[in-house]
Backbone as a printed PyTorch tensor [residue, N CA C, xyz], in Angstrom:
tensor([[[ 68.8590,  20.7510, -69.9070],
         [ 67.6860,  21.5510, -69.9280],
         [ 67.9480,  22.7580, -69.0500]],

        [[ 67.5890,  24.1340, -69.6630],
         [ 67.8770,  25.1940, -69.1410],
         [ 66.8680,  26.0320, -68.8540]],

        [[ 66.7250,  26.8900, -67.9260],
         [ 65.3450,  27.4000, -68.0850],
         [ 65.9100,  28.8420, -68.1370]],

        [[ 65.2810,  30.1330, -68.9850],
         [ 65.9800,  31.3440, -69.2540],
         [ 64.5210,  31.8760, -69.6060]],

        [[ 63.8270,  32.5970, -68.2640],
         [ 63.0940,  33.3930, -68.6130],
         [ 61.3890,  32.5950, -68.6190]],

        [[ 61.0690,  31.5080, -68.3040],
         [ 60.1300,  30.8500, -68.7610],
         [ 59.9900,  29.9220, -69.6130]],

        [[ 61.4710,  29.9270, -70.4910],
         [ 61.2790,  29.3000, -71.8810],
         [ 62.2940,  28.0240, -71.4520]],

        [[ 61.6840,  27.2470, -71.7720],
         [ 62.4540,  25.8480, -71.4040],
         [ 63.3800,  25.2310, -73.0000]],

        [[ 64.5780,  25.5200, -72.4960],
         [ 65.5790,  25.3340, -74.0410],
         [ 66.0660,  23.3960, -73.2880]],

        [[ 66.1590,  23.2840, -74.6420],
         [ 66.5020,  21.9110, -74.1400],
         [ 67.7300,  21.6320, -75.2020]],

        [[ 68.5760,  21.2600, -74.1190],
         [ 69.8770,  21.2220, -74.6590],
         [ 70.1330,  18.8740, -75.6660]],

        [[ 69.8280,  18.2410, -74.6910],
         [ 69.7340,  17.0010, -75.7460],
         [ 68.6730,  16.4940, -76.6660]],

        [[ 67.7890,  17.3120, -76.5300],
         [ 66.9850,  16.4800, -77.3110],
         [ 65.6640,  15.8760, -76.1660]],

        [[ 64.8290,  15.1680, -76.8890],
         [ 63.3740,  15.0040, -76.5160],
         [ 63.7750,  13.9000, -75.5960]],

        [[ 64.8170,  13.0810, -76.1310],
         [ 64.8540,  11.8710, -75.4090],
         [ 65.7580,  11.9850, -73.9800]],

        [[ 66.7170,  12.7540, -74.2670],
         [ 67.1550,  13.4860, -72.7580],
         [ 65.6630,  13.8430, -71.9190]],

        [[ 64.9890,  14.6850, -72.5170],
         [ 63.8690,  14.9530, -71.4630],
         [ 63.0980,  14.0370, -70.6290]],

        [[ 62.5900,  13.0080, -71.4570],
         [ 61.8580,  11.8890, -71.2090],
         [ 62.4700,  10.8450, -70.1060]],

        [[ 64.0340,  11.1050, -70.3830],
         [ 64.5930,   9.6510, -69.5210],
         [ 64.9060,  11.0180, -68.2510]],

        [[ 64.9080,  11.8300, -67.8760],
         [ 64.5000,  13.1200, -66.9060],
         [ 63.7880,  12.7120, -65.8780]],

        [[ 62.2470,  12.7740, -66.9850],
         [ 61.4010,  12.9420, -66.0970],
         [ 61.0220,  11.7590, -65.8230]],

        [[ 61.5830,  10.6670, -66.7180],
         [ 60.7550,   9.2950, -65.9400],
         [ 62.0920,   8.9420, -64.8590]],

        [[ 62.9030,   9.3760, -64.9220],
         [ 64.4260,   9.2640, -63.4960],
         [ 63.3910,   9.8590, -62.7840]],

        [[ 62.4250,  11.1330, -62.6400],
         [ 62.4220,  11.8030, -61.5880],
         [ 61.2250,  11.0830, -61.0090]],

        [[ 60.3070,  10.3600, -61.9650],
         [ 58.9720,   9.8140, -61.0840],
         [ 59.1310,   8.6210, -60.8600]],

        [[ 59.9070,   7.6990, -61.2780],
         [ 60.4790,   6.1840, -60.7330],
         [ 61.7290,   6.3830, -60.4770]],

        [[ 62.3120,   6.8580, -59.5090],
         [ 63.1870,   7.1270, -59.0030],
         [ 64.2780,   5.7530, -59.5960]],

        [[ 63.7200,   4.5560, -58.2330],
         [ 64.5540,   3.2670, -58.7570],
         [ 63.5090,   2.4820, -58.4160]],

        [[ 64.2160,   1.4420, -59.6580],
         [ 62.6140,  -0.1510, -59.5530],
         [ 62.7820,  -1.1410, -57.9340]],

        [[ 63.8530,  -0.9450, -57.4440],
         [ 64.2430,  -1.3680, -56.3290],
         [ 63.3720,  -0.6810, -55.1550]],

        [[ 63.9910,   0.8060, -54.9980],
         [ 63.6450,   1.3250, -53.6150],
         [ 62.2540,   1.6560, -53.9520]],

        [[ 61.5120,   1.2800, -55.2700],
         [ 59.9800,   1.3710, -55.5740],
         [ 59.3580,   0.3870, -54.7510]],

        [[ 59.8100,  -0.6390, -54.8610],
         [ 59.2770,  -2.3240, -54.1220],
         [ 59.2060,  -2.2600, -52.9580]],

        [[ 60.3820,  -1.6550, -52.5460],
         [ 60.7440,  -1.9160, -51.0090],
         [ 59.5550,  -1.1250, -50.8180]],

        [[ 59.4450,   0.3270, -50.7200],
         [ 58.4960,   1.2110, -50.3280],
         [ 57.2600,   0.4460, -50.8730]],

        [[ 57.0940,   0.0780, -51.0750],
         [ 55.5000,  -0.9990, -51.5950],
         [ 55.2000,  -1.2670, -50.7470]],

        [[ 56.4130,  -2.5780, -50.4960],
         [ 56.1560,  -3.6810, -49.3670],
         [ 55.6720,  -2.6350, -48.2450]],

        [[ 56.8370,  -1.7500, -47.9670],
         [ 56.5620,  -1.2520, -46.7520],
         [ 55.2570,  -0.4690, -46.6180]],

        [[ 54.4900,  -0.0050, -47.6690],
         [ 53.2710,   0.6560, -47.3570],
         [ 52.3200,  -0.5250, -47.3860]],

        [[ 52.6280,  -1.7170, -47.7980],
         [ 51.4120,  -3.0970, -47.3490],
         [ 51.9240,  -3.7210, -46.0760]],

        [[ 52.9300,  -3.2610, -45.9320],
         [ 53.2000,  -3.8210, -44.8380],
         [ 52.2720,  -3.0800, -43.4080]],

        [[ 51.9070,  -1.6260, -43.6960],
         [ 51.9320,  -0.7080, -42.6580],
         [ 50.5620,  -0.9520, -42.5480]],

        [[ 49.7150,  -1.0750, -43.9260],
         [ 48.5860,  -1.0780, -44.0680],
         [ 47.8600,  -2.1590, -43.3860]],

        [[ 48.3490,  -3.4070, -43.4960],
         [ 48.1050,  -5.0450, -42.6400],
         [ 48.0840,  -4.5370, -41.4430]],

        [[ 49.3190,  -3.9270, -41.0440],
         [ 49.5750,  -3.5240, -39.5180],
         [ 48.6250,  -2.4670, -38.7630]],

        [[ 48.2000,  -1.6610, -39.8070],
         [ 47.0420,  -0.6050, -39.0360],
         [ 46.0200,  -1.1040, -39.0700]],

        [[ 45.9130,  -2.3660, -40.5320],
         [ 44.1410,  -2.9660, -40.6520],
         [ 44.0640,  -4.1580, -39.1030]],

        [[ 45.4050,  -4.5070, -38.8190],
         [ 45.1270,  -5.8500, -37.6480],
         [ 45.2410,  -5.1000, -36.6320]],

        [[ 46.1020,  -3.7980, -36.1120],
         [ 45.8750,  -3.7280, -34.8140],
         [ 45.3020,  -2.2790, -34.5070]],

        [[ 44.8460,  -1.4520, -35.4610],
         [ 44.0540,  -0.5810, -35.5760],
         [ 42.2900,  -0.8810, -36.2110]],

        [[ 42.3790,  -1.1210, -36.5960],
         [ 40.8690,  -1.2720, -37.7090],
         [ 39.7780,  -2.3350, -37.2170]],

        [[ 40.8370,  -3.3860, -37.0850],
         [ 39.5990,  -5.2280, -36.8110],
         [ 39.1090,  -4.0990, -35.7260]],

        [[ 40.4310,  -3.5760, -34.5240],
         [ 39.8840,  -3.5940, -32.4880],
         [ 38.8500,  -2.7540, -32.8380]],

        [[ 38.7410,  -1.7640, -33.9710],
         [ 37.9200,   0.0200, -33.3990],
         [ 37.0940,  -0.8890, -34.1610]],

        [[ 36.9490,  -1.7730, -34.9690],
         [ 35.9450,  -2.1630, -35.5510],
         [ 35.0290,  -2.8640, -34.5990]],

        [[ 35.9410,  -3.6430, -34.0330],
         [ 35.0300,  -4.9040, -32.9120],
         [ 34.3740,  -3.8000, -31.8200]],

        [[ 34.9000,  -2.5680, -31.7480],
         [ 34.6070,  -1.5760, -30.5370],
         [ 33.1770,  -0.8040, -31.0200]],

        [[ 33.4190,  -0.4820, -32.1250],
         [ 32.4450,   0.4020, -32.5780],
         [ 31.3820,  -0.7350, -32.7600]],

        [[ 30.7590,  -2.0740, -33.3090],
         [ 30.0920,  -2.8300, -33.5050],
         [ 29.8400,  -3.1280, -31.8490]],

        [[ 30.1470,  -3.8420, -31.1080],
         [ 30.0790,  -3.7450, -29.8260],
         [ 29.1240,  -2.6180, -29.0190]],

        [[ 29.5650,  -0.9580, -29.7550],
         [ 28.8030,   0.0630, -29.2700],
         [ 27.9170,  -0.1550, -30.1530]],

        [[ 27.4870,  -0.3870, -31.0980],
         [ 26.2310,  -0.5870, -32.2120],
         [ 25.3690,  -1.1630, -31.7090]],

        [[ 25.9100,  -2.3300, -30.7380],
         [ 24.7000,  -3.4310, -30.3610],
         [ 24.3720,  -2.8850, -29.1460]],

        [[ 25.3350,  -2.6460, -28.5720],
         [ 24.6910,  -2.0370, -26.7550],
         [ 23.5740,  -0.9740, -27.1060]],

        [[ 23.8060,   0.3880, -28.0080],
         [ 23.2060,   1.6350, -28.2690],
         [ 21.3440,   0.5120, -28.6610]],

        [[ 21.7140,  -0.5120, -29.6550],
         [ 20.5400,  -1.2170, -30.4700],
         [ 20.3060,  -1.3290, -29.0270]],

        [[ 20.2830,  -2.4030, -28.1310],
         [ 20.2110,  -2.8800, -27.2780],
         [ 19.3070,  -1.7100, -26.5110]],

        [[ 19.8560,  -0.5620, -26.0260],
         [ 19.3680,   0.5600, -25.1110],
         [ 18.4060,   0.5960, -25.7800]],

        [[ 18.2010,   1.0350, -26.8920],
         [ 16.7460,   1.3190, -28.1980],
         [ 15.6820,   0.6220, -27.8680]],

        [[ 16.1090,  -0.4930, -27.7540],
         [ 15.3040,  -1.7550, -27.6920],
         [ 14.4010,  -1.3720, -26.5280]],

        [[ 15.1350,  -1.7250, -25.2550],
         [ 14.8440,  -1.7880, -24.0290],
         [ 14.4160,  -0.7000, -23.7690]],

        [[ 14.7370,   0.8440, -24.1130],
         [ 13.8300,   1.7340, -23.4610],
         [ 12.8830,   2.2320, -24.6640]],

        [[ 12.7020,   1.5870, -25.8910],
         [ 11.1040,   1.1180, -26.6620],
         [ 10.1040,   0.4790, -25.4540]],

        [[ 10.7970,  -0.7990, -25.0140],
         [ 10.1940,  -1.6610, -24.1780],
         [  9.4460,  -1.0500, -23.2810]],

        [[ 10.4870,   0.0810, -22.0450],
         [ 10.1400,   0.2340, -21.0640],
         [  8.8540,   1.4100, -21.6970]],

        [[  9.2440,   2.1460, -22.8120],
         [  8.3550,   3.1290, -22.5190],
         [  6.9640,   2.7150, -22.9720]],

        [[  6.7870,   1.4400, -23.7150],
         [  5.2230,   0.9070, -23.7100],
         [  5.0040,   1.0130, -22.2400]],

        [[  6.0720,   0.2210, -21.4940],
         [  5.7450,  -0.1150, -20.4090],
         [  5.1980,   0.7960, -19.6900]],

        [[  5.8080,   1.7010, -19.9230],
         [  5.2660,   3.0330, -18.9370],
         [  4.1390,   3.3170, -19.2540]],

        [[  3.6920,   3.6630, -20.5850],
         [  2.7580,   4.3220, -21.3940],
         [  1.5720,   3.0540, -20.8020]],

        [[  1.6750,   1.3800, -20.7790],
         [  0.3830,   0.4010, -20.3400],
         [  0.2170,   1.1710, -18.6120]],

        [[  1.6260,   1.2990, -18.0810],
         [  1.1550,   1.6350, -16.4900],
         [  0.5290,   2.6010, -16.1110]],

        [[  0.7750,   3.6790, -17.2390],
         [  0.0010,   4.6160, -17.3150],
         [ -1.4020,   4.5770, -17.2720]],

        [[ -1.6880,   3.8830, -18.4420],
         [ -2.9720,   3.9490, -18.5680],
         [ -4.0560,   3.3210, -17.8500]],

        [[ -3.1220,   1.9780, -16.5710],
         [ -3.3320,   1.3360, -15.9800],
         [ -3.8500,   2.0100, -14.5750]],

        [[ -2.9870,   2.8940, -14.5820],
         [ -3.3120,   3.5980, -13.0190],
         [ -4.2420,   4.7220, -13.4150]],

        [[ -4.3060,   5.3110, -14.8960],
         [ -5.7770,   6.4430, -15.0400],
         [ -6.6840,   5.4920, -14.7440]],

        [[ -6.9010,   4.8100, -15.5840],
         [ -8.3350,   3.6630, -15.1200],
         [ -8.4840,   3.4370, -13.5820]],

        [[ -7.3250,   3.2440, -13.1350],
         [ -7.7290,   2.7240, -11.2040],
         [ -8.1570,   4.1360, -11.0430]],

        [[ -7.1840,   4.9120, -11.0870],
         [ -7.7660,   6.5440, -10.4350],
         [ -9.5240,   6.5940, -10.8930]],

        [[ -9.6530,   6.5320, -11.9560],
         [-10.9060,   6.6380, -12.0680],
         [-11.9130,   5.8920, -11.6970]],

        [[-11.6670,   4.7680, -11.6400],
         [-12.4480,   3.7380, -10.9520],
         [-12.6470,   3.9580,  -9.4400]],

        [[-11.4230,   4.5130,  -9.1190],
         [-11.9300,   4.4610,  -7.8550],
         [-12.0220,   6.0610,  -7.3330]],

        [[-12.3560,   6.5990,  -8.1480],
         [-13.3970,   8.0400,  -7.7270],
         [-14.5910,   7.6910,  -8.1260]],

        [[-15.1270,   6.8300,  -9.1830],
         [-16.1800,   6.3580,  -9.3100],
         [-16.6090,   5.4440,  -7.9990]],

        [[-16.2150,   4.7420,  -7.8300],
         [-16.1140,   4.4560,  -6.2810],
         [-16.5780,   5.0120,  -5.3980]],

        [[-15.5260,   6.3580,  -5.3020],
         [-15.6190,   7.1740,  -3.7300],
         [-17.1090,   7.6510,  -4.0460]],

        [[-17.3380,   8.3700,  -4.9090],
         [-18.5270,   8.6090,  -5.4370],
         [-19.6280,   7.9290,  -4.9620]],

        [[-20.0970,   6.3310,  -5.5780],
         [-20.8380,   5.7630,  -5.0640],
         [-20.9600,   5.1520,  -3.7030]],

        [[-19.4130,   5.3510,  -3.0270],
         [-19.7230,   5.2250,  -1.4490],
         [-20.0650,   6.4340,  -0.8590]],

        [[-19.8580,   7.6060,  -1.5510],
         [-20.6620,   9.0050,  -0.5200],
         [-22.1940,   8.9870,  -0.6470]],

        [[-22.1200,   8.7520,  -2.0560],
         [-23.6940,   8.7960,  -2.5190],
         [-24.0700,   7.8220,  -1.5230]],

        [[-24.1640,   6.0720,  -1.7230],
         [-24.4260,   5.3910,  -0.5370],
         [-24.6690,   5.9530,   0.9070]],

        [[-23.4780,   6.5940,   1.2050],
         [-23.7120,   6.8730,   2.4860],
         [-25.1740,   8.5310,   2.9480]],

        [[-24.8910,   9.2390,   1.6980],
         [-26.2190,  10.0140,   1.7260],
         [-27.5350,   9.2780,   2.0390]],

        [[-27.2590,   8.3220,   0.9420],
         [-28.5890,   7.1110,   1.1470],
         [-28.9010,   6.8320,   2.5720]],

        [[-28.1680,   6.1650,   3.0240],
         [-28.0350,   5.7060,   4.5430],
         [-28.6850,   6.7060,   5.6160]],

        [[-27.7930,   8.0600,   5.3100],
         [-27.7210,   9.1120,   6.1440],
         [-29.3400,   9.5090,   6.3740]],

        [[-29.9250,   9.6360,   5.0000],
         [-31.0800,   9.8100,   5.0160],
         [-32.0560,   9.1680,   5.5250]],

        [[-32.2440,   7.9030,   5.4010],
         [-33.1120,   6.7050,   5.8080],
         [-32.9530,   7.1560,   6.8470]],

        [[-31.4550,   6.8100,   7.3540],
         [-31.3710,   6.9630,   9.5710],
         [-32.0890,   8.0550,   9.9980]],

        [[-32.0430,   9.2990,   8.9730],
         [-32.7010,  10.0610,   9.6240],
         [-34.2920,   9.9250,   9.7520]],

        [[-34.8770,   9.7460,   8.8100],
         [-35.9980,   9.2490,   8.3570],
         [-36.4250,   8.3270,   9.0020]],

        [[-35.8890,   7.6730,  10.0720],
         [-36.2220,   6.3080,  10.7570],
         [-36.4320,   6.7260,  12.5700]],

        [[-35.1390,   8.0070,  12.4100],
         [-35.0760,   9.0680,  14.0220],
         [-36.4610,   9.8350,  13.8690]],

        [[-36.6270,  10.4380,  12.9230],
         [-37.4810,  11.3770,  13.2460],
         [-38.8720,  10.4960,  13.5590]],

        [[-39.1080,   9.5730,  12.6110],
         [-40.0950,   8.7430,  13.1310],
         [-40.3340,   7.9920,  14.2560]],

        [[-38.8800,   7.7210,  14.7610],
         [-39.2660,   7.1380,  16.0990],
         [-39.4700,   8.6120,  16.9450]],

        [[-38.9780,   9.2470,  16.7220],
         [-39.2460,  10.2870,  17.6120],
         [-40.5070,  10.7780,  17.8090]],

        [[-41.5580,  10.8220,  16.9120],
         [-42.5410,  11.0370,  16.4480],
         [-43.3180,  10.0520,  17.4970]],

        [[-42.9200,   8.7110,  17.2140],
         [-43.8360,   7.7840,  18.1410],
         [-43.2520,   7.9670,  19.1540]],

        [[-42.2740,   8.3860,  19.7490],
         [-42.3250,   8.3120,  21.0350],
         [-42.5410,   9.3630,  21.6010]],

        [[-42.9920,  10.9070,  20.8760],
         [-43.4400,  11.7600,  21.4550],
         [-45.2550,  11.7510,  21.7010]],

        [[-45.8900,  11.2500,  20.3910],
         [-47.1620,  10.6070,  20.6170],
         [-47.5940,   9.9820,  21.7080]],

        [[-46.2270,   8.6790,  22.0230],
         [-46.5920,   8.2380,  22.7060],
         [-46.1520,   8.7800,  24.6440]],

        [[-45.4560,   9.7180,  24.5070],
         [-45.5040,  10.5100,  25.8610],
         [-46.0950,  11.4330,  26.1060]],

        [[-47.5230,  11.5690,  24.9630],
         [-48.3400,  12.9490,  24.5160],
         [-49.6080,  11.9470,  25.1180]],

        [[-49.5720,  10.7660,  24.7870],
         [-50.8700,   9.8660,  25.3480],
         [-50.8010,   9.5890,  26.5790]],

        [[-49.2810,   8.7250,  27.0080],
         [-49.0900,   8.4850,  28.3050],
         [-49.2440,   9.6660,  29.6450]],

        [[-49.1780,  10.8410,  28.7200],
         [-49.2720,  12.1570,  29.4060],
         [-50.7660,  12.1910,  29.6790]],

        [[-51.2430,  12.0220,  28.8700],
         [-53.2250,  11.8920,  28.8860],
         [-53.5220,  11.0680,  29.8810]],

        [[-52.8210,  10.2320,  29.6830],
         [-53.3560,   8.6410,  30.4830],
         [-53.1030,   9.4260,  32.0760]],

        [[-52.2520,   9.7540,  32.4860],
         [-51.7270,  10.3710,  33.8300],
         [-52.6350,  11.3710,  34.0140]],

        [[-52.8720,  12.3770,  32.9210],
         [-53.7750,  13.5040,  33.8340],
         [-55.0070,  12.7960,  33.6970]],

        [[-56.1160,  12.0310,  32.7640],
         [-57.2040,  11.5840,  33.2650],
         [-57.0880,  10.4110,  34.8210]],

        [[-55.6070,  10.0200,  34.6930],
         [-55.7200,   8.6310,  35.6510],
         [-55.8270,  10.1610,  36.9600]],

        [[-54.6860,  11.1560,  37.0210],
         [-54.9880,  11.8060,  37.6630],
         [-56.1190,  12.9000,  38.3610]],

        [[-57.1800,  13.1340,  37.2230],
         [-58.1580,  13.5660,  37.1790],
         [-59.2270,  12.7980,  38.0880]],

        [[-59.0970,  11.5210,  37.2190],
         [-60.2170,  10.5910,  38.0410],
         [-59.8830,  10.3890,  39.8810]],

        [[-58.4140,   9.9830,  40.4480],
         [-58.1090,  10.1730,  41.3040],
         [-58.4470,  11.2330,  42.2320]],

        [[-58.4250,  12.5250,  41.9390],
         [-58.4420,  13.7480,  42.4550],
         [-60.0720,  13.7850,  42.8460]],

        [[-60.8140,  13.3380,  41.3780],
         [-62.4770,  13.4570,  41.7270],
         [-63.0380,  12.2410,  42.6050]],

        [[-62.3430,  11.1110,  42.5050],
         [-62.6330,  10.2370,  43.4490],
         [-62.3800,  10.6170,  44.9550]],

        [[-61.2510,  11.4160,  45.3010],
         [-60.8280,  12.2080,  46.6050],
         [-61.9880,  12.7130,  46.9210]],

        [[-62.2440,  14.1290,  45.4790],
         [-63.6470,  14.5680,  46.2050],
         [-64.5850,  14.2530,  46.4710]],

        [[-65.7730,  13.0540,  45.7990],
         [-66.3480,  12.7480,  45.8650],
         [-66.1050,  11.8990,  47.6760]],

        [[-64.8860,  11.0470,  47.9120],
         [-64.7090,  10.9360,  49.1960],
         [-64.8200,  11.5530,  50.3040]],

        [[-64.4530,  12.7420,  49.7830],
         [-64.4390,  14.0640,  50.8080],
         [-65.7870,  14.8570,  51.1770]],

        [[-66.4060,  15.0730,  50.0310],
         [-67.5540,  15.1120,  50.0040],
         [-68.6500,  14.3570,  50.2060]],

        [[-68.5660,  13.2440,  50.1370],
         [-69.0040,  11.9380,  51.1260],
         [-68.9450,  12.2390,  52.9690]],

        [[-68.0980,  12.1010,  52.8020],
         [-67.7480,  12.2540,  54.3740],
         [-68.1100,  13.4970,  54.9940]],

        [[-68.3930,  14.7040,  54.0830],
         [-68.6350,  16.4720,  54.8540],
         [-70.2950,  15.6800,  54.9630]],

        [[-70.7580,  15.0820,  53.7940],
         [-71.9960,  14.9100,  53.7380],
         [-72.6190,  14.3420,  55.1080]],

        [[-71.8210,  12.9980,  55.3640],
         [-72.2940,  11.9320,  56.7210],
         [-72.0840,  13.0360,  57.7490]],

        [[-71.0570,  14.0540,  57.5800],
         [-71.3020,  14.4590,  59.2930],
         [-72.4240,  15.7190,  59.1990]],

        [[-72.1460,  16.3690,  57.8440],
         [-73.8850,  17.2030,  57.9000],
         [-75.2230,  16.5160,  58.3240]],

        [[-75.0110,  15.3130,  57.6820],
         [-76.6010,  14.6600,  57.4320],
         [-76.6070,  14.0840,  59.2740]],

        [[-75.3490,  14.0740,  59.6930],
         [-75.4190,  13.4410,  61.5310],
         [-76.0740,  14.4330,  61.7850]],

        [[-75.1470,  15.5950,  61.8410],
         [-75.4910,  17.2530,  62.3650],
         [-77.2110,  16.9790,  62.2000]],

        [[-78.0730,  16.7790,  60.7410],
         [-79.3290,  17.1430,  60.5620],
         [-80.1160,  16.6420,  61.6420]],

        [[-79.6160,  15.0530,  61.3180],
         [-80.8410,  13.8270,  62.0700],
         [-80.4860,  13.8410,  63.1470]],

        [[-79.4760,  14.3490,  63.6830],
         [-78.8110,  13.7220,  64.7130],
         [-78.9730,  12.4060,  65.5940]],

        [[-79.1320,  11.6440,  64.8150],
         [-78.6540,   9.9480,  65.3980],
         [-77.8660,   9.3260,  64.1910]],

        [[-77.5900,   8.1810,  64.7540],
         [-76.5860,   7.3070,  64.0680],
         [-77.0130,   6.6980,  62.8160]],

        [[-76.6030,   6.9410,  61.8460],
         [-76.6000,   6.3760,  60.3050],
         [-75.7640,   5.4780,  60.2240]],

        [[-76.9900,   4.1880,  59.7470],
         [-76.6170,   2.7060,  59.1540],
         [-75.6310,   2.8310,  58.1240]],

        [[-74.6470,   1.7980,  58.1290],
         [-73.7350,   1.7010,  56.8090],
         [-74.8440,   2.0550,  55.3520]],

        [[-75.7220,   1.0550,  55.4790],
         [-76.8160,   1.1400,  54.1640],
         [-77.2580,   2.5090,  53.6630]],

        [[-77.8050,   3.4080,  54.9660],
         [-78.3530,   4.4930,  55.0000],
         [-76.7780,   5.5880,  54.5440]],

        [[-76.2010,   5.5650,  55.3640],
         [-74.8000,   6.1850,  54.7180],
         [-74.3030,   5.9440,  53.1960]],

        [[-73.9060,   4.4230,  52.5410],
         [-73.8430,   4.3520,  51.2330],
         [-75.3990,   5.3560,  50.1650]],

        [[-76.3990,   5.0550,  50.9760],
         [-77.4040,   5.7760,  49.9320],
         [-77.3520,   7.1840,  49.9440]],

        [[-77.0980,   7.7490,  51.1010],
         [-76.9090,   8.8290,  50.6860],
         [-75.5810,   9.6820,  50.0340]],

        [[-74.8750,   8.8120,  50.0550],
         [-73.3750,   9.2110,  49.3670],
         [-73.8720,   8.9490,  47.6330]],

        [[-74.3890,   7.9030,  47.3080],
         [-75.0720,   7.6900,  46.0730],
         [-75.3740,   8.7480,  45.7540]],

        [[-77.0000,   9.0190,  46.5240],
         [-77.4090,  10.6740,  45.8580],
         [-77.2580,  11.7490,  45.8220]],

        [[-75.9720,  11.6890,  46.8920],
         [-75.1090,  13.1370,  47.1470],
         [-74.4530,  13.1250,  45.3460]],

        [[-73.9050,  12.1480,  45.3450],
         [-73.1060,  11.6670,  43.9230],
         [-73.9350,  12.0140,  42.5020]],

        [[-74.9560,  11.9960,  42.5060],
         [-75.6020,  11.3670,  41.3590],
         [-76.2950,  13.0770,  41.6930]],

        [[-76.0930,  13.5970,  42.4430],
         [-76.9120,  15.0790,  42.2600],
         [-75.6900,  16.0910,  41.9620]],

        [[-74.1170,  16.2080,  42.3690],
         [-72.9970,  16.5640,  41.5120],
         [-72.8240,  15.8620,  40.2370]],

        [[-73.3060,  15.0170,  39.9910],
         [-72.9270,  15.1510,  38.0840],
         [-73.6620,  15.7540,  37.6120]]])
């Protein structure tokens, strides 16, 4: 077979060609086998000590990755219940603080409400006791005078009569000395 230009002349015949090209793609039935074996051979050898390990490796990472999935699904309910666990306390217990200020307004108020009233009675009552002192003092002071005036009286009324006045005669006229100042 000659090639001249593109044109393929063939010098034996069809059957020259054929036993050619099948020489050129089955080389030999021998070194065909061998190379067989040897590509099943290579293939066993990459499937046992390449393929099973990355296999057992990669499945291994399949379950850990599942595994992580899992667990931080888990945690993040978890988070998401604690969450919602601690809004409720927060709120509860501003509802709380709330009703202990309010309470204590309550309180605040009454106490006051309870001061001013005692204060009240006890200014009343140092507004009376004050009374009580100036009449107790009043009466005192007029009892002085009336004493005093008693006594200017006995030594006028000596001065008048000039003799000695009986206790009796002394009380009566202190009487109507008395009874003629009111």
């Amino acid at each position: 077979m000659n090639d001249f230009n593109g044109l393929l002349v063939l010098e034996g015949g069809i059957d020259d060609l054929f036993n050619e090209i099948s020489s050129k793609l089955i080389p030999n039935p021998f070194s065909f086998v061998v190379q067989l074996c040897s590509l099943i051979v290579l293939i066993l050898i990459v499937f046992f000590v390449a393929y099973k390990p990355v296999k057992k490796i990669l499945k291994r990472r399949a379950e850990f990755i599942e595994n992580n999935i899992v667990a931080s699904q888990k945690n993040k309910a978890l988070a998401e219940k604690n969450l919602a666990q601690s809004e409720e306390t927060i709120l509860s217990s501003k509802k709380e603080a709330s009703e202990i200020i309010n309470e204590a307004k309550q309180n605040a108020l009454q106490e006051r409400q309870v001061l001013e009233e005692e204060t009240k009675r006890d200014i009343a009552r140092m507004k009376k006791d004050a009374e009580i002192d100036i009449e107790k003092s009043k009466e005192d002071s007029l009892e002085e005078i009336r004493k005093e005036m008693v006594s200017i009286a006995l030594v006028a009324s000596k001065e008048i009569l000039k003799r000695e006045v009986s206790e009796e005669d002394n009380a009566k006229l202190a009487e109507d000395f008395i009874e003629k100042l009111n």
